[in-house]
PDB file with SEQRES, HELIX, SHEET and CRYST1 records, atoms N, CA, C and O in Angstrom:
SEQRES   1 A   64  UNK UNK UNK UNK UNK UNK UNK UNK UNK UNK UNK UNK UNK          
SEQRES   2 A   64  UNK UNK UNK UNK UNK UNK UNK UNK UNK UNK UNK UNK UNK          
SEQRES   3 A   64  UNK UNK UNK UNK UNK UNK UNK UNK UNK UNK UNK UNK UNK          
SEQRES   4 A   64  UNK UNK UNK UNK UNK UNK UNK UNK UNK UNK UNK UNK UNK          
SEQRES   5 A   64  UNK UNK UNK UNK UNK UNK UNK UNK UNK UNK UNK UNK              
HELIX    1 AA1 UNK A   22  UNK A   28  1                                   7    
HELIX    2 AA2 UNK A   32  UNK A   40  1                                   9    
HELIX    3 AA3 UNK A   42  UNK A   44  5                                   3    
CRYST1    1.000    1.000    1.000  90.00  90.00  90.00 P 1           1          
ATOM      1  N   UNK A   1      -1.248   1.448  -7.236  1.00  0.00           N  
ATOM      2  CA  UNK A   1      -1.343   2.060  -5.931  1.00  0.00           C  
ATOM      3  C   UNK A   1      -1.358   3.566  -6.064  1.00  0.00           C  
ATOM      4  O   UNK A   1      -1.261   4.135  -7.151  1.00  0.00           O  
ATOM      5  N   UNK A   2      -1.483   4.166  -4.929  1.00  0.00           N  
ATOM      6  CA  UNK A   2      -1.605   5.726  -5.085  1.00  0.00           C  
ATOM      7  C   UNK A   2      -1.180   6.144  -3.556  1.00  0.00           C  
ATOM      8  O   UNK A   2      -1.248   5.627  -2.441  1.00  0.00           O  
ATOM      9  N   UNK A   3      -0.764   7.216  -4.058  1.00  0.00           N  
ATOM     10  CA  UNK A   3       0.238   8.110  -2.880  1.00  0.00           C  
ATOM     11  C   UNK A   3      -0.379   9.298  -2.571  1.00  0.00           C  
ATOM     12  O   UNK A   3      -0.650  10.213  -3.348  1.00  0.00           O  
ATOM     13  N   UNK A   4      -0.628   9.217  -1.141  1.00  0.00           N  
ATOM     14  CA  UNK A   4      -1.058  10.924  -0.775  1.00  0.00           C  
ATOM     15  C   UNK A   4      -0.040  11.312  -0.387  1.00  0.00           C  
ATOM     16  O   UNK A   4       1.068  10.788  -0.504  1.00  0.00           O  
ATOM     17  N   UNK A   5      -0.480  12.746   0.357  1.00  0.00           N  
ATOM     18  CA  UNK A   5       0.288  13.357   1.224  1.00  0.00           C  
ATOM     19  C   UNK A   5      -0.895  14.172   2.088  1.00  0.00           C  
ATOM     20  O   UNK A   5      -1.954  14.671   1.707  1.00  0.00           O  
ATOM     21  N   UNK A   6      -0.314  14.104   3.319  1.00  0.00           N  
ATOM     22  CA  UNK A   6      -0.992  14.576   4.475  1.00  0.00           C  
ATOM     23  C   UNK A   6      -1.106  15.893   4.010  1.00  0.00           C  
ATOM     24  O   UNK A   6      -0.182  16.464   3.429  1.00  0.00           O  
ATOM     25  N   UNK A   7      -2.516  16.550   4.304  1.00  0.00           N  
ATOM     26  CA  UNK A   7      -2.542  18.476   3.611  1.00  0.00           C  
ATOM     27  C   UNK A   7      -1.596  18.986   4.836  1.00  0.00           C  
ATOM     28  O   UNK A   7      -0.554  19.623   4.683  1.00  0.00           O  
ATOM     29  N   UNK A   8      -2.194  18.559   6.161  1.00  0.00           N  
ATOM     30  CA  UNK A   8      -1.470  19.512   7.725  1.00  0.00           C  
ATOM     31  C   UNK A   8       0.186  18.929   7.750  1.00  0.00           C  
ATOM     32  O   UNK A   8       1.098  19.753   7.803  1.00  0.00           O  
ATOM     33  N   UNK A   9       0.462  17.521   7.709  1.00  0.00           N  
ATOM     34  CA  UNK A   9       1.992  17.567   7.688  1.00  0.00           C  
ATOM     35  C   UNK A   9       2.606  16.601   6.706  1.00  0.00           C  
ATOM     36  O   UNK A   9       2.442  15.382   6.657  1.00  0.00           O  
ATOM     37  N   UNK A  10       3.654  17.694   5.611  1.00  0.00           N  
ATOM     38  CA  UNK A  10       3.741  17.176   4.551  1.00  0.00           C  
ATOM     39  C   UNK A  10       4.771  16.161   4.536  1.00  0.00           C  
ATOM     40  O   UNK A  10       5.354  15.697   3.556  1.00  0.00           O  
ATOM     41  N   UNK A  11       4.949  15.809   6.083  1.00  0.00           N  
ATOM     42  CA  UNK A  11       6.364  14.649   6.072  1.00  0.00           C  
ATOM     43  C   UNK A  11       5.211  13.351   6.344  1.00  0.00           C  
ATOM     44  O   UNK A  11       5.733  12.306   6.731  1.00  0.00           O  
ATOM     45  N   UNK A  12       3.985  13.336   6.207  1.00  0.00           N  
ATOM     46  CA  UNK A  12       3.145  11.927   6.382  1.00  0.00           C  
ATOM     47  C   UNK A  12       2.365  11.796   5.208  1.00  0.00           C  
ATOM     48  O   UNK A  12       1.497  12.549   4.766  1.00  0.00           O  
ATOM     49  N   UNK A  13       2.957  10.353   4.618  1.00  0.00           N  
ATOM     50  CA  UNK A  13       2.113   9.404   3.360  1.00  0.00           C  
ATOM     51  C   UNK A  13       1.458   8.491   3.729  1.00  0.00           C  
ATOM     52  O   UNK A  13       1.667   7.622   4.575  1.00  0.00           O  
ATOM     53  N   UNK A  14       0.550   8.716   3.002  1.00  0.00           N  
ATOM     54  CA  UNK A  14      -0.678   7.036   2.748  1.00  0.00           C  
ATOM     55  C   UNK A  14      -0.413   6.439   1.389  1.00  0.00           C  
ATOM     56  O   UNK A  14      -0.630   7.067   0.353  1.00  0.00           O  
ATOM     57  N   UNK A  15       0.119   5.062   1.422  1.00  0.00           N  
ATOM     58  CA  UNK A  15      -0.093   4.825   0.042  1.00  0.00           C  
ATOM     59  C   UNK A  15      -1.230   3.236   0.612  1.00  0.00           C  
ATOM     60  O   UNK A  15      -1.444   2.484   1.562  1.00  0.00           O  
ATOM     61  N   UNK A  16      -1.697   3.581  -1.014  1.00  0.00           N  
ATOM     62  CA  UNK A  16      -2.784   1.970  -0.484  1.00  0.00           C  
ATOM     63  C   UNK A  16      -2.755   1.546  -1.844  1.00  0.00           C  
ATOM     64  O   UNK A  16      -2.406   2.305  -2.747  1.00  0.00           O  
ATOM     65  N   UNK A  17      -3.185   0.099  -2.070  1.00  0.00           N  
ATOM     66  CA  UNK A  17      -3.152  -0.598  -2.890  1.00  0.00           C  
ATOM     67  C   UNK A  17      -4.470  -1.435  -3.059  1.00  0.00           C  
ATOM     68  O   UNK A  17      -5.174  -1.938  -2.183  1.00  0.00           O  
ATOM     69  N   UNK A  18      -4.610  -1.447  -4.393  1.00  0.00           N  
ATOM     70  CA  UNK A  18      -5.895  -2.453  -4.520  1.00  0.00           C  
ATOM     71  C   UNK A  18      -6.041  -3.920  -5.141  1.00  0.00           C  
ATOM     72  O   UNK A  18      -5.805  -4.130  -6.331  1.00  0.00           O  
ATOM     73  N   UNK A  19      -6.404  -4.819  -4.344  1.00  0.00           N  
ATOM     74  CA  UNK A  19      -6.291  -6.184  -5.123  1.00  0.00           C  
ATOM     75  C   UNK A  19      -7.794  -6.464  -5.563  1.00  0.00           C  
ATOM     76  O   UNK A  19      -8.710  -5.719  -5.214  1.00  0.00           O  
ATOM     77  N   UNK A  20      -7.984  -7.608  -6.366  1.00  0.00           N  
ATOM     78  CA  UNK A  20      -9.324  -8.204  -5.879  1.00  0.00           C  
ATOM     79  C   UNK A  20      -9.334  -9.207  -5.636  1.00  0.00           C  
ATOM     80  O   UNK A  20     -10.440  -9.693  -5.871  1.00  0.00           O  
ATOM     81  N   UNK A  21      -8.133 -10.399  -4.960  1.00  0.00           N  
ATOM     82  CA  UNK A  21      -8.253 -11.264  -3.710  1.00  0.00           C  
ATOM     83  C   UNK A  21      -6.883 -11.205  -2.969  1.00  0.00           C  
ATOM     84  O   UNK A  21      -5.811 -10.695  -3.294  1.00  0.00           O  
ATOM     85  N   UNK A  22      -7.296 -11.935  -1.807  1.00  0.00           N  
ATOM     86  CA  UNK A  22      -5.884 -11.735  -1.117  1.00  0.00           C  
ATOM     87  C   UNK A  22      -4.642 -12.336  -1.348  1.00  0.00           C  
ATOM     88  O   UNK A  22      -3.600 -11.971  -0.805  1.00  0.00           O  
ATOM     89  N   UNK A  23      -4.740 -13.232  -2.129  1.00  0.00           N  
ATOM     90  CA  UNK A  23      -3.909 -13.714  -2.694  1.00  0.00           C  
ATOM     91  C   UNK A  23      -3.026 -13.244  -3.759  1.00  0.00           C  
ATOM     92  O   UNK A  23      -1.956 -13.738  -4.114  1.00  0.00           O  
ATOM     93  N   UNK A  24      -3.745 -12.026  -4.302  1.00  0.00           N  
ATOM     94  CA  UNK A  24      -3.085 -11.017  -5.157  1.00  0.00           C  
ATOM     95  C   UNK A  24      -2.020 -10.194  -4.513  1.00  0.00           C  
ATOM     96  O   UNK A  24      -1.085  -9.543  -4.980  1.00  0.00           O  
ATOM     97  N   UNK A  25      -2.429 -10.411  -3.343  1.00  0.00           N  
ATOM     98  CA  UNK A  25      -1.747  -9.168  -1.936  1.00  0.00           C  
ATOM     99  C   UNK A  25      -0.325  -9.713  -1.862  1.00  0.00           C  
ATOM    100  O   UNK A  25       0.755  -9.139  -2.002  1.00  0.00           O  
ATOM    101  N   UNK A  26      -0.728 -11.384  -1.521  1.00  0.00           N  
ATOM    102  CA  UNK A  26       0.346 -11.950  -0.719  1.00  0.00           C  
ATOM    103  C   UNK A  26       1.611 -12.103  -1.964  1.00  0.00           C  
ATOM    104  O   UNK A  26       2.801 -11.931  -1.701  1.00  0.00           O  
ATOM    105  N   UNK A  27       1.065 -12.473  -3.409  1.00  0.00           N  
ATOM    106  CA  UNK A  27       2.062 -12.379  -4.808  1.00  0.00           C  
ATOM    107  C   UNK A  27       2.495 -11.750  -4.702  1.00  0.00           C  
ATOM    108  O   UNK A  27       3.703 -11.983  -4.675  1.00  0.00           O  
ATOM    109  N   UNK A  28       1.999 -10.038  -4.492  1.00  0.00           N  
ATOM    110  CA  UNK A  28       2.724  -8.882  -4.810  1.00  0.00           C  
ATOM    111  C   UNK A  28       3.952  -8.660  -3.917  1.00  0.00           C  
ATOM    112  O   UNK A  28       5.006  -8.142  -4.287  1.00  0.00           O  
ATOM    113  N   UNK A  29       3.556  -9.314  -2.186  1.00  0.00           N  
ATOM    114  CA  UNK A  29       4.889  -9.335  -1.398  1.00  0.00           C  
ATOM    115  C   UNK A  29       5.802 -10.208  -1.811  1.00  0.00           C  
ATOM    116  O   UNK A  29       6.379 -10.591  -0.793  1.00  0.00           O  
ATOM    117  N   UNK A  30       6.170 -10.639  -2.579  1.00  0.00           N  
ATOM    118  CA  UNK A  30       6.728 -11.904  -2.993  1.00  0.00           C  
ATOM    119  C   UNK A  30       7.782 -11.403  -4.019  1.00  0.00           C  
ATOM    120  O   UNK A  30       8.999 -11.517  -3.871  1.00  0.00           O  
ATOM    121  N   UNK A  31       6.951 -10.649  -5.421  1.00  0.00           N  
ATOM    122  CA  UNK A  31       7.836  -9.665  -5.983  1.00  0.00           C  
ATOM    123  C   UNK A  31       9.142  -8.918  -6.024  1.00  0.00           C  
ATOM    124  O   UNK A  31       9.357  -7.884  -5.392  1.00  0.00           O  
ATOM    125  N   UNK A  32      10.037  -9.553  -6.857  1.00  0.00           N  
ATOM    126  CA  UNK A  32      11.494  -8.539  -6.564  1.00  0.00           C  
ATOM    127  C   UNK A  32      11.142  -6.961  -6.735  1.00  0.00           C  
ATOM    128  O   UNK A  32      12.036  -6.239  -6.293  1.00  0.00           O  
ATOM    129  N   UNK A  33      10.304  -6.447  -7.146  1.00  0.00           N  
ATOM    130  CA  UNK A  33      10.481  -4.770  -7.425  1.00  0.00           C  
ATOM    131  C   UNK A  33       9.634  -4.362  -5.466  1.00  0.00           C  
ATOM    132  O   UNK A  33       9.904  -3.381  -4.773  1.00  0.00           O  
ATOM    133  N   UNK A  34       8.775  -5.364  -5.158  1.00  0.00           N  
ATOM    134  CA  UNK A  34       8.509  -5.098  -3.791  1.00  0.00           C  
ATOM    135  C   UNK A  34       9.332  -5.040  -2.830  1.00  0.00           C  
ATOM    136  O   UNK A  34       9.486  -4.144  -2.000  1.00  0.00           O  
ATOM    137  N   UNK A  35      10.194  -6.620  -3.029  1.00  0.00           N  
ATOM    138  CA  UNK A  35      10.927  -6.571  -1.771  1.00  0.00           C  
ATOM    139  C   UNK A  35      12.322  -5.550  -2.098  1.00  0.00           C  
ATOM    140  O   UNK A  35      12.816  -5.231  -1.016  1.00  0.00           O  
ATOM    141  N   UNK A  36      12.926  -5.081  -3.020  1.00  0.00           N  
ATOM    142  CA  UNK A  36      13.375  -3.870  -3.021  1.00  0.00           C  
ATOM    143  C   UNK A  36      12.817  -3.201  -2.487  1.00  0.00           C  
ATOM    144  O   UNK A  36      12.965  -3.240  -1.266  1.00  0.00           O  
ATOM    145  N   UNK A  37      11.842  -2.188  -3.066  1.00  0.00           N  
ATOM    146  CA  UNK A  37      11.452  -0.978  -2.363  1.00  0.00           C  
ATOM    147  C   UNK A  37      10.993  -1.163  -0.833  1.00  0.00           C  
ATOM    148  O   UNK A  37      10.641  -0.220  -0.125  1.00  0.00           O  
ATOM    149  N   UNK A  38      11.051  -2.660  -0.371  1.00  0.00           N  
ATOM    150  CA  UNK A  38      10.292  -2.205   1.244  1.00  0.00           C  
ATOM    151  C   UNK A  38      12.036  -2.534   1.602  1.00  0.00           C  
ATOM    152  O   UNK A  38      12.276  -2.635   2.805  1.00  0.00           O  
ATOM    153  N   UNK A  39      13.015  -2.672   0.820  1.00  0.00           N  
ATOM    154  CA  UNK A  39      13.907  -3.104   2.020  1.00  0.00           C  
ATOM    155  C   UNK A  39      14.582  -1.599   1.870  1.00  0.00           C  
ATOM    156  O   UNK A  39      15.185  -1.167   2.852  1.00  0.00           O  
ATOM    157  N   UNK A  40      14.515  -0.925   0.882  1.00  0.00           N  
ATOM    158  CA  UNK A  40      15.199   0.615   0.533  1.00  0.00           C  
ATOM    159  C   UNK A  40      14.616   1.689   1.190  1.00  0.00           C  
ATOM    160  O   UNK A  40      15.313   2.593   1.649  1.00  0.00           O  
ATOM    161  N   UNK A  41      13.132   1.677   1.299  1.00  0.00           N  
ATOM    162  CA  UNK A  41      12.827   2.935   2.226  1.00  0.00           C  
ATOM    163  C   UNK A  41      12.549   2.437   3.696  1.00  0.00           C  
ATOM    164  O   UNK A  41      11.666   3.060   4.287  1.00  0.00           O  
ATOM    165  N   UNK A  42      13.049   1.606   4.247  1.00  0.00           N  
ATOM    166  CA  UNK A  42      13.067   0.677   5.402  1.00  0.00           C  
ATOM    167  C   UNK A  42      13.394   1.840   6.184  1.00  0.00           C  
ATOM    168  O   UNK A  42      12.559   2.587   6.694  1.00  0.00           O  
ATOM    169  N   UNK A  43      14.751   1.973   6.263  1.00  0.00           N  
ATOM    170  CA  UNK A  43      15.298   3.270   7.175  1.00  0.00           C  
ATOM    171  C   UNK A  43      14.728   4.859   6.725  1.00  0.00           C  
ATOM    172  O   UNK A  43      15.366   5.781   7.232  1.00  0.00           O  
ATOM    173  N   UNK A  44      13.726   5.189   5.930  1.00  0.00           N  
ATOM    174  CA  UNK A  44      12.931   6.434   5.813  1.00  0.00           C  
ATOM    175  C   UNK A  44      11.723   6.616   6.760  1.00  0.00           C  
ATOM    176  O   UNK A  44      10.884   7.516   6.714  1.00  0.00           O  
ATOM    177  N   UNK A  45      11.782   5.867   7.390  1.00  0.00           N  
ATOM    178  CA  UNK A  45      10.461   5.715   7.867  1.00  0.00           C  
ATOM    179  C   UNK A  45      10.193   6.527   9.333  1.00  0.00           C  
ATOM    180  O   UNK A  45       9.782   5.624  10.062  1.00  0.00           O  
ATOM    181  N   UNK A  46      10.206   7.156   9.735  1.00  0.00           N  
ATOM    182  CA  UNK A  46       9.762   7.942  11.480  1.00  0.00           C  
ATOM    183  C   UNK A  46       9.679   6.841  12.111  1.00  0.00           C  
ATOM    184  O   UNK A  46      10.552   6.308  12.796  1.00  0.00           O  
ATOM    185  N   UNK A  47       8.450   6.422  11.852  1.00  0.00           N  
ATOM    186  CA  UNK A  47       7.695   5.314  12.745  1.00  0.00           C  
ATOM    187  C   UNK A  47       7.461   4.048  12.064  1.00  0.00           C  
ATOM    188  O   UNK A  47       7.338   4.352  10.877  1.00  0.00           O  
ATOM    189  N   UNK A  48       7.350   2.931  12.177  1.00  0.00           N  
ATOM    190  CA  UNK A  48       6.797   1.251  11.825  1.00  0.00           C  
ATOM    191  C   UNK A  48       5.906   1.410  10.865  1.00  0.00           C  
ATOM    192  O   UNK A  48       4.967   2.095  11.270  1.00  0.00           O  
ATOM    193  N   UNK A  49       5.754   0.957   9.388  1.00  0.00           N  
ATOM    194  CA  UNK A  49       4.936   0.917   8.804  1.00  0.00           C  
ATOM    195  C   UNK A  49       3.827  -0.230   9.725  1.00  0.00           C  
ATOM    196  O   UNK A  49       4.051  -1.226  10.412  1.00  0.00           O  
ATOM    197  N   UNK A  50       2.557   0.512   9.318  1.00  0.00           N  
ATOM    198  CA  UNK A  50       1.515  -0.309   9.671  1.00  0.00           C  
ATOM    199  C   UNK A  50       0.326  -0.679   8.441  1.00  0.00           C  
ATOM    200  O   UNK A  50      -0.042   0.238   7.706  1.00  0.00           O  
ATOM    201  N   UNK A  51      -0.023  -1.531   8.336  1.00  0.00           N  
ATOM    202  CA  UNK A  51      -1.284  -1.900   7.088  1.00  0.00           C  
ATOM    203  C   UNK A  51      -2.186  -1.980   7.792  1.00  0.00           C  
ATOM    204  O   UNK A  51      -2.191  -2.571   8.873  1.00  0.00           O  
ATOM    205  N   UNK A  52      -3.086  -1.401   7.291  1.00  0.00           N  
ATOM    206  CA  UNK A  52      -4.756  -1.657   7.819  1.00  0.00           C  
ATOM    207  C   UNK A  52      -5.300  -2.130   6.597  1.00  0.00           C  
ATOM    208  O   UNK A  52      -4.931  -1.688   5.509  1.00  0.00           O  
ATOM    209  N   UNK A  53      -5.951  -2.794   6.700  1.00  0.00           N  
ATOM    210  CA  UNK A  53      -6.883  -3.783   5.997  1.00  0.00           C  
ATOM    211  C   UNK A  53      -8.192  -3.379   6.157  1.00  0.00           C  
ATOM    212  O   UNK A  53      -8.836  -3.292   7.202  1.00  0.00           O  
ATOM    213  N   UNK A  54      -8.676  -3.032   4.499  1.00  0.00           N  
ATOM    214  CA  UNK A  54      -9.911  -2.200   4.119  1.00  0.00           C  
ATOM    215  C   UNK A  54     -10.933  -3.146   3.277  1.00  0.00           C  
ATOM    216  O   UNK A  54     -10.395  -3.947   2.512  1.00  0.00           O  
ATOM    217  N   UNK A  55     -12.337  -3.133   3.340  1.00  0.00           N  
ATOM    218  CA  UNK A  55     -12.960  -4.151   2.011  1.00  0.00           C  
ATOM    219  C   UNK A  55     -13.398  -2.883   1.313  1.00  0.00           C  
ATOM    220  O   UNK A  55     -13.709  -1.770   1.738  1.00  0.00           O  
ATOM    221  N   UNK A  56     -13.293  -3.590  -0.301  1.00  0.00           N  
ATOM    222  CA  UNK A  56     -13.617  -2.274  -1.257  1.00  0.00           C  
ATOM    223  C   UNK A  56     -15.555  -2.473  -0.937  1.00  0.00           C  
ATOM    224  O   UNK A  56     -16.261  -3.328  -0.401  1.00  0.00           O  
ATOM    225  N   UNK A  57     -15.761  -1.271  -1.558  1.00  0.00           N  
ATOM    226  CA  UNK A  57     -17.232  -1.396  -1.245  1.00  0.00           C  
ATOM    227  C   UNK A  57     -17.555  -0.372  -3.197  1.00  0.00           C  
ATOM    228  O   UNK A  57     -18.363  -0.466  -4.121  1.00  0.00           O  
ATOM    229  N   UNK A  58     -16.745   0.194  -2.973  1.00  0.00           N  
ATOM    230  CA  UNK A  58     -17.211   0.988  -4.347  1.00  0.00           C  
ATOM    231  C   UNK A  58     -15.699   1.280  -5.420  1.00  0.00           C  
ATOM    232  O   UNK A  58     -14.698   1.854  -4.989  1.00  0.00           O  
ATOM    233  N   UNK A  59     -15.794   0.900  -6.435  1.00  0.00           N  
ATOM    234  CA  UNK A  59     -16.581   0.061  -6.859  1.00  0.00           C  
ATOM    235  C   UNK A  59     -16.660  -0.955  -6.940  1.00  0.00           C  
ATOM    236  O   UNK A  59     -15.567  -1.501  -6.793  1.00  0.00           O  
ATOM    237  N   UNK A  60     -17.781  -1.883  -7.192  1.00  0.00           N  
ATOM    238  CA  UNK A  60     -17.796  -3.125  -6.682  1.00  0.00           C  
ATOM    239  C   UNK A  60     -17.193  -4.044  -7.828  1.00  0.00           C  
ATOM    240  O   UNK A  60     -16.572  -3.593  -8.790  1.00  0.00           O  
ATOM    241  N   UNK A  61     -17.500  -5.630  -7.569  1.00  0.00           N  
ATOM    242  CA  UNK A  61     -15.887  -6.451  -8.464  1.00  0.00           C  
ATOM    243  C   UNK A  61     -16.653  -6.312  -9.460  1.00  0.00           C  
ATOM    244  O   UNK A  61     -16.098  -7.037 -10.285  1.00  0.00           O  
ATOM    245  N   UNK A  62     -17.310  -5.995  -9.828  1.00  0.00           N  
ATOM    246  CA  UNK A  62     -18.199  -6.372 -11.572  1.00  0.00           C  
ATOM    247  C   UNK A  62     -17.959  -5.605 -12.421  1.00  0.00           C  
ATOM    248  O   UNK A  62     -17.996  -5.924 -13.610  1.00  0.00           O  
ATOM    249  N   UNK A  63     -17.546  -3.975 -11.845  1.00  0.00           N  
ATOM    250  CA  UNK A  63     -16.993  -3.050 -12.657  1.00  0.00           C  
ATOM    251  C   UNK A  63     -15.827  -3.264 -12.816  1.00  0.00           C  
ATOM    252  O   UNK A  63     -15.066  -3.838 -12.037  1.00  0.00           O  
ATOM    253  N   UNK A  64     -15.491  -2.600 -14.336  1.00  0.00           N  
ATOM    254  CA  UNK A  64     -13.981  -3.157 -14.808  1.00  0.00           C  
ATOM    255  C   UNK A  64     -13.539  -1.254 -15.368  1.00  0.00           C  
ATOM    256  O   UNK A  64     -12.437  -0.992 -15.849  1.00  0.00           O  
TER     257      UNK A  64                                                      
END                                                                             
């Protein structure tokens, strides 16, 4: 995964993650090092984490 930071306000992150099926997604919630970290920065948060759901387009699955 990878972490931004907002350039205009440096108290807002994007982090996103890449699978190549969804089922990779749903394992990874499943994970003890996941459900730690979502239950630890739980109370860091301003506002509700939200996921938006993206399809990769580049690069595509054939590249490794």
């Amino acid at each position: 995964f990878d972490v931004l930071q907002a350039e205009d306000d440096f108290t807002r992150f994007f982090l996103y993650e890449c699978y190549k099926m969804p089922s990779d997604f749903t394992a990874h919630q499943q994970t003890e090092h996941y459900l730690t970290w979502r239950e630890t920065v739980q109370d860091w948060m301003a506002e509700k984490r939200i996921g938006v759901k993206h399809n990769s387009i580049f690069p595509d699955d054939q590249s490794e």
